[in-house]
N, C-alpha and C positions, 0 to 999 in steps of 0.2 A: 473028855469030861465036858458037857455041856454046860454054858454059863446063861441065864435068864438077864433078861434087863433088870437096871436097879433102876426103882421110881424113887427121887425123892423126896422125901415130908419133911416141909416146913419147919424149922424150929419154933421155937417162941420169937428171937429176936430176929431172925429172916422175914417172920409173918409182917413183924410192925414196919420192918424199913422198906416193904413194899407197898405196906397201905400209907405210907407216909410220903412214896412218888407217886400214888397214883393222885394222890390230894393235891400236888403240889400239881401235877400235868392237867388235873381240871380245872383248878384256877387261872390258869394262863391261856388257857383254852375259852376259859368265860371272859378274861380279861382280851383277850382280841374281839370277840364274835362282837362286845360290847363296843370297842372302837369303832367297828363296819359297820357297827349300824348308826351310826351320829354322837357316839359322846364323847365330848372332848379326849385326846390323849394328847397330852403335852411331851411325852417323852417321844411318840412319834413325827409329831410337827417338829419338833428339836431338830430331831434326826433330817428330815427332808431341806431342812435351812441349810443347816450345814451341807448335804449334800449339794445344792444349788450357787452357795457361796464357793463350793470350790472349784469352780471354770470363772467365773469373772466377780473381781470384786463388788461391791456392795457403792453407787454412786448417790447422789442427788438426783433430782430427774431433770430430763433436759442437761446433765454433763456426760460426756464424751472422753474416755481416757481411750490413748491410742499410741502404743508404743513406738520410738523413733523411727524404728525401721521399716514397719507399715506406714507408718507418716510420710518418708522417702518413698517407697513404692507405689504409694497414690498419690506421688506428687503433690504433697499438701502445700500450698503458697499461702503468707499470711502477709498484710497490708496494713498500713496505717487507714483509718477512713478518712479522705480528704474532705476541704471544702473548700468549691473554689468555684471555675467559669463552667456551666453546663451547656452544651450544647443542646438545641431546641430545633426540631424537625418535623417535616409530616411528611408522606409518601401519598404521592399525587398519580395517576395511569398514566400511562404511556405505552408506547409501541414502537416494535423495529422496524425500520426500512429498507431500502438496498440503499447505500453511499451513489446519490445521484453525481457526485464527480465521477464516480468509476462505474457506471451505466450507461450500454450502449444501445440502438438499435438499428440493427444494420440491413442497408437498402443497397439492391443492386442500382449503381448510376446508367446503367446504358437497357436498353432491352436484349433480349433472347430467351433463349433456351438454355434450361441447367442442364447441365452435363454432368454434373457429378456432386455430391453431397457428402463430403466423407464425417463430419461430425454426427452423433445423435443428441437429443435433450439431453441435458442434465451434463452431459460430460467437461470436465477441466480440460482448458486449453492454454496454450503459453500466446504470448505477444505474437503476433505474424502466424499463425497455425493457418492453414485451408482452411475457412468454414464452407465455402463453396465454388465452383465452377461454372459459366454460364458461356454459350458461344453464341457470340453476338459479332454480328455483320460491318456494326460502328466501330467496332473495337479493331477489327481487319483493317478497314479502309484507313486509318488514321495509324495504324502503323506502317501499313505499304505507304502513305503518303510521307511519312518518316524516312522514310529509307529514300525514295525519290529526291527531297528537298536536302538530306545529307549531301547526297550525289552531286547534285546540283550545287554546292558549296563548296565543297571540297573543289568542282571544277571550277570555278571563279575564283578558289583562291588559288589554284595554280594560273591561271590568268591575270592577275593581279600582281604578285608574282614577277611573270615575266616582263609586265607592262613596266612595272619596277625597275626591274636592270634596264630593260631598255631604255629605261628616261635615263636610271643613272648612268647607263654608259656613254650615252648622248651628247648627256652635258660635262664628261669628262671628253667627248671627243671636242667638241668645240672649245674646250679649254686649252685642247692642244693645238688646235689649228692656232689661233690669237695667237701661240706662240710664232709663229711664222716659219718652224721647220719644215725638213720637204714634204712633200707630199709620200712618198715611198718608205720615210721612216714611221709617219704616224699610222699610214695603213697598217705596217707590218706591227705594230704597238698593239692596234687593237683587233688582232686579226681572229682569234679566236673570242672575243667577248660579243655577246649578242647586241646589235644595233638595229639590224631589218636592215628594212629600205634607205635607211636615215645616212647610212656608212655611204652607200652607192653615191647617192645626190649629195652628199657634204665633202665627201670624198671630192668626185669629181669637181665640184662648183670650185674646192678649194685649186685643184690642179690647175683648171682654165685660168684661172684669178692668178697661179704663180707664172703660166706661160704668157698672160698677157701684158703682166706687169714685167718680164723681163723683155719682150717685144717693145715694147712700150719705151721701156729704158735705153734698146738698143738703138732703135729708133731712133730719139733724141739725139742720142749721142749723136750718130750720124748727120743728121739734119745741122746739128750745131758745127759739126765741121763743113757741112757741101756737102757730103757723099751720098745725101739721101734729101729727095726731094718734099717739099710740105706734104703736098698732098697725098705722099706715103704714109710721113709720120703722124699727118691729121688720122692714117685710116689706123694705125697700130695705136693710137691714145683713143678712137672712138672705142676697137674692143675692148681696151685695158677698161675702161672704165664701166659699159656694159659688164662687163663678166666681174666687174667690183659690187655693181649694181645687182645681178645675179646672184651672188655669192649673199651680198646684204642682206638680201629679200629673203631669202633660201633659209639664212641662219636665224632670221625673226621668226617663218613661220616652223620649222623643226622645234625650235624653242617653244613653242603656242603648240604645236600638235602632240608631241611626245609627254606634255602634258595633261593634255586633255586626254591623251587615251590613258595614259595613269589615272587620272581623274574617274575615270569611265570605267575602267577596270575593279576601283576601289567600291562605285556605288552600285556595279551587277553583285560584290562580294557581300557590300551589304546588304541587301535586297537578298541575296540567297540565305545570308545569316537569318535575316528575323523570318522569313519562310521558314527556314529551319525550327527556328525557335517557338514560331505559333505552333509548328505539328506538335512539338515536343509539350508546349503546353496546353494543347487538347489532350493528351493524351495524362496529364497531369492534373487535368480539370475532371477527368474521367478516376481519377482516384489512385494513380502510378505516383511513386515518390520518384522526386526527379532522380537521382542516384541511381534507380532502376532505371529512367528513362535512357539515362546516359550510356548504360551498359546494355540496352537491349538491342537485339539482332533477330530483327523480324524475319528475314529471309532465312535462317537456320530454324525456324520454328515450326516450320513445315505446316501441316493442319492446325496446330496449333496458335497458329498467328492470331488466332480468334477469340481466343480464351481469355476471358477476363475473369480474375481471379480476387475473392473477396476472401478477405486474412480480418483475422483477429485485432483491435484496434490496444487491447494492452491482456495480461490476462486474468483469468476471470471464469466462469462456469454458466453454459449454455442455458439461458432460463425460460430460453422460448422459442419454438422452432417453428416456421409456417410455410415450409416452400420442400417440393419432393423431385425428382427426377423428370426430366422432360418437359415441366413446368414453364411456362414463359412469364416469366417475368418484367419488370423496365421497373423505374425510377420510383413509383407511387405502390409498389407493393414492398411492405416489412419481411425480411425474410427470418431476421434472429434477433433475439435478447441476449443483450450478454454484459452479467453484473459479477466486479469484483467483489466477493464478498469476503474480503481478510477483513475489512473494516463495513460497519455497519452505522446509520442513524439511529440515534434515540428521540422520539419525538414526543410532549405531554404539552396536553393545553393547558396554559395555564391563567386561573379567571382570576377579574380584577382582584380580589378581594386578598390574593396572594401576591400580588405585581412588586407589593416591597423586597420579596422574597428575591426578585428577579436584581435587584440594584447590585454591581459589582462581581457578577455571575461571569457576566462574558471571561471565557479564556481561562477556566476556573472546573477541577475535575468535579464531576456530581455522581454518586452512587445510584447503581437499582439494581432490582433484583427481578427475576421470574421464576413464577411458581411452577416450571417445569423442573428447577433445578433447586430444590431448597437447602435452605442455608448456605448456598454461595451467592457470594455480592462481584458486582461489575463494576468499571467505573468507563466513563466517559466526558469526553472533553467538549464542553461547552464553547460553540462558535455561533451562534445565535441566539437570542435572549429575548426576541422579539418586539417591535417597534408599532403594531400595529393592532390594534384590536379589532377581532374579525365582530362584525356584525350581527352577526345567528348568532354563534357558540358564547359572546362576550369575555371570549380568553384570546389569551398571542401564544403562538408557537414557538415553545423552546426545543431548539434542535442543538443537540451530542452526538460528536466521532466518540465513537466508539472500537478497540481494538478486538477482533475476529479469529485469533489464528487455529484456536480448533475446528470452529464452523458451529459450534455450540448454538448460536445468537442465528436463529432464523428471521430473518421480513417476515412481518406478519403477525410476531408472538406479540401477546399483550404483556407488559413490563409495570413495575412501578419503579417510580423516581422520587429520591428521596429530597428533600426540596429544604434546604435551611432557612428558617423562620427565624432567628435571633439564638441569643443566651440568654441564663441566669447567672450574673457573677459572683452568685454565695450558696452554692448549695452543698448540704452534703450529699454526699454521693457516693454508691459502690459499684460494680464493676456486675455487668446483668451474670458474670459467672459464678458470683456471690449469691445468688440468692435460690432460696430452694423453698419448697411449696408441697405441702401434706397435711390433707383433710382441711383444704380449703384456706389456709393458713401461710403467709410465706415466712420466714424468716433464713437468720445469716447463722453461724458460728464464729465466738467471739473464743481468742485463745486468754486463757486466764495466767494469772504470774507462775501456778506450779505448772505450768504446758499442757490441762486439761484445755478441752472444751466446752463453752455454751452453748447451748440454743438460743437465742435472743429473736422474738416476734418483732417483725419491726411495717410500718406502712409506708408501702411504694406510695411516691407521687408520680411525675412524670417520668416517662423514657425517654431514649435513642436508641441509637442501634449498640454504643457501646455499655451503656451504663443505667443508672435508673439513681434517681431523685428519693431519698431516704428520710420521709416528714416525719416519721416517730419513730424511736427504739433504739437510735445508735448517736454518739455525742463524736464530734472532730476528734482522733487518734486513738479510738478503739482500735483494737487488733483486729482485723475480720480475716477469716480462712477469703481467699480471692481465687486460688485452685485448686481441684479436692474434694471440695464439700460435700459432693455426693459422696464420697466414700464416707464420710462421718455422719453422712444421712444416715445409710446404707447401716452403721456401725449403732444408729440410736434405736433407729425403729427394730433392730435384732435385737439389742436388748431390752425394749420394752414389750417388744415379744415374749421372750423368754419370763420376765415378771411377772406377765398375764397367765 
């Protein structure tokens, strides 16, 4: 059994509650079309407040609400604003130098030929380093003359030396003859100690002397009894006294000679000495530290002996090199630069009109900066302050050590130097990280008693490098944000965004 669709028809009261929605869907339908085109709808604007209020509350303008722990995260710092001593400055040009205490330029002292070059430009070298090698003919000659005049010293003081014992043994031997012992004991006393010739003839003179004077005595005796006639004993007292005479004569001039050749001995040693010692100090005036000279052994040096060798005077970085291989050189040609540069000069002219500036400087650190590096500051210590005004420029030169250890600080760069002109002892003043600047306008944020923020316009007067002079807008012990404040910049202009 087939079934057909059923249509249905309307009743009466189905008819009305449809034409009763379609009324109501075209009125709502007119009531929007009429909002889009400009007429007021206040239930709409309603609606969009509210929706805008519910991300950030509803402020004042120009206040800043900013929850604790965003306040933490941007580091917010807040300050009392002081008023008190300003420092007062200007920033005058200057420029670096090399540290002319640690600047060298090194010349060979002798002539020749370089031999060797082992440095290039620009390279670090330590204290003593080879910068070069040169063989040179002066430099041979005065070492082999070195080694000569040694020789020659060393051999006079072994003759000296011996001239020594011989005198001392000498006049120990004549102390013992005086004694009057025999002759055969004192030989054999001094028989090994060196005397020379002096043993032989003192020796002997003394024997004769003891054989004549017992002759002499025997003699006597004799005579005084008979047994021996005068003219015997005249002849045994005329030797006794001869060979006393001998012996006399003998002991005066042994005494006189054994010291004169001591004497003699001592001034060939001197005389070798200072020989020695002129080679040594030519060779010292040629640019050898003595301590080198002392230790040097020209004859182990083989071709070498020639080689004068130019070292580093402390260290420092190669800044200028003018001398190459096989090149001959001497005394009046530059061969290298060579400047420490861990420290550096600061130098700026500075013209009268600043000279007060200059009172009390000396020894006193001074700030600058260069525009290769910005926003980092230097300092340097002031050891000159200048005495003299130059003529042309009508300024005096102020010169600062300055510390180097990157190498950052070139010679050459142009600097400024910040130069203290005075104080002001009453100003108020905020800290230049205070202050913030949008559309032309600077101002600070002041924190208020509930822990919102102000905006506060305020008019810079003077600066420095820390801080800036505040002539309108802030009263002594305002609260001022001092770290942060661009975060609460950052937090004002998004929401006046967002109002726009």
């Amino acid at each position: 059994m087939s079934t057909a669709p059923r249509t249905l028809q309307p009743s009466g009261m189905g008819a009305s509650w449809l034409a009763a929605c379609l009324l109501v869907g075209a009125a709502l339908g007119a009531g929007a079309m009429y909002a889009a085109r400009g007429v007021p709808g206040a239930a709409l604007g309603e609606r969009a407040e509210e929706k805008k209020g519910g991300d950030h509350d509803k402020h004042e303008p120009g206040i800043v609400a900013l929850a604790e722990e965003k306040q933490k995260s941007a580091g917010i710092e807040v300050s009392p604003v002081p008023r008190g001593r300003f420092a007062l400055s200007k920033w005058v040009t200057g420029r670096l130098t090399p540290n002319e205490d640690r600047l060298a330029h090194v010349y060979s002292q002798v002539e020749g030929v370089v031999h060797d070059v082992p440095v290039r430009y620009g390279q670090r070298v330590k204290a003593g380093d080879v910068l070069a090698v040169v063989d040179s003919q002066q430099v041979g000659k005065a070492k082999l003359a070195l080694v000569g005049d040694r020789q020659d010293a060393r051999i006079a003081a072994v003759n000296k030396d011996w001239a020594q014992k011989v005198y001392d043994n000498t006049q120990a031997l004549i102390r013992e003859l005086e004694k009057g012992d025999p002759p055969q004991e004192i030989a054999e006393r001094f028989r090994d100690k060196p005397i020379g010739e002096n043993r032989e003839q003192l020796v002997s003179a003394y024997a004769r002397l003891q054989q004549t004077r017992a002759e002499n005595d025997r003699s006597k005796s004799l005579a005084d009894r008979g047994s021996l006639s005068q003219r015997e004993y005249q002849k045994a007292k005329a030797d006794f006294e001869a060979a006393q005479a001998t012996y006399s004569s003998l002991l005066e001039q042994i005494r006189f000679t054994s010291g004169q050749q001591l004497l003699k001995a001592q001034q060939a040693l001197d005389q070798a000495r200072v020989a020695e010692g002129a080679s040594r100090s030519a060779l010292v005036i040629l640019g050898y530290r003595e301590a080198d000279v002392q230790k040097m052994d020209p004859l182990s040096e083989g071709e070498e002996v020639a080689h004068y060798t130019l070292k580093a005077p402390f260290a420092g970085t190669v800044t200028g090199k003018e001398v190459v291989l096989n090149e001959r050189v001497g005394p009046e040609k530059k061969l290298f630069d060579l400047a420490d540069l861990s420290t550096v000069w600061v130098q700026a002219d500075i013209f009268e009109k600043d000279l007060p500036a200059l009172v009390g400087l000396q020894g006193r650190q001074v700030r600058f900066r260069a525009g290769t590096y910005p926003g980092r500051r230097f300092e340097a210590k002031v050891f000159y302050a200048g005495d003299i005004v130059e003529e042309k420029t009508r300024a005096v030169r102020l010169t600062a050590a300055a510390e180097n250890p990157d190498g950052a600080l070139k010679p050459g760069m142009f600097v400024e130097v910040e130069l203290p002109i005075g104080a002001d002892e009453n100003v108020i003043q905020v800290p230049a990280s205070a202050l913030q600047d949008h559309e032309g306008k600077t101002f600070v944020f002041v924190r208020l008693e509930d822990g919102q923020f102000r905006r506060r316009d305020v008019t810079v007067g003077r600066t420095n490098e820390q801080a800036a002079e505040v002539a309108e807008g802030l009263k002594e012990g305002d609260q001022v944000v001092v770290r942060g404040a661009f975060a609460l910049k950052t937090e004002l202009l998004r929401e006046q965004i967002g109002e726009d």
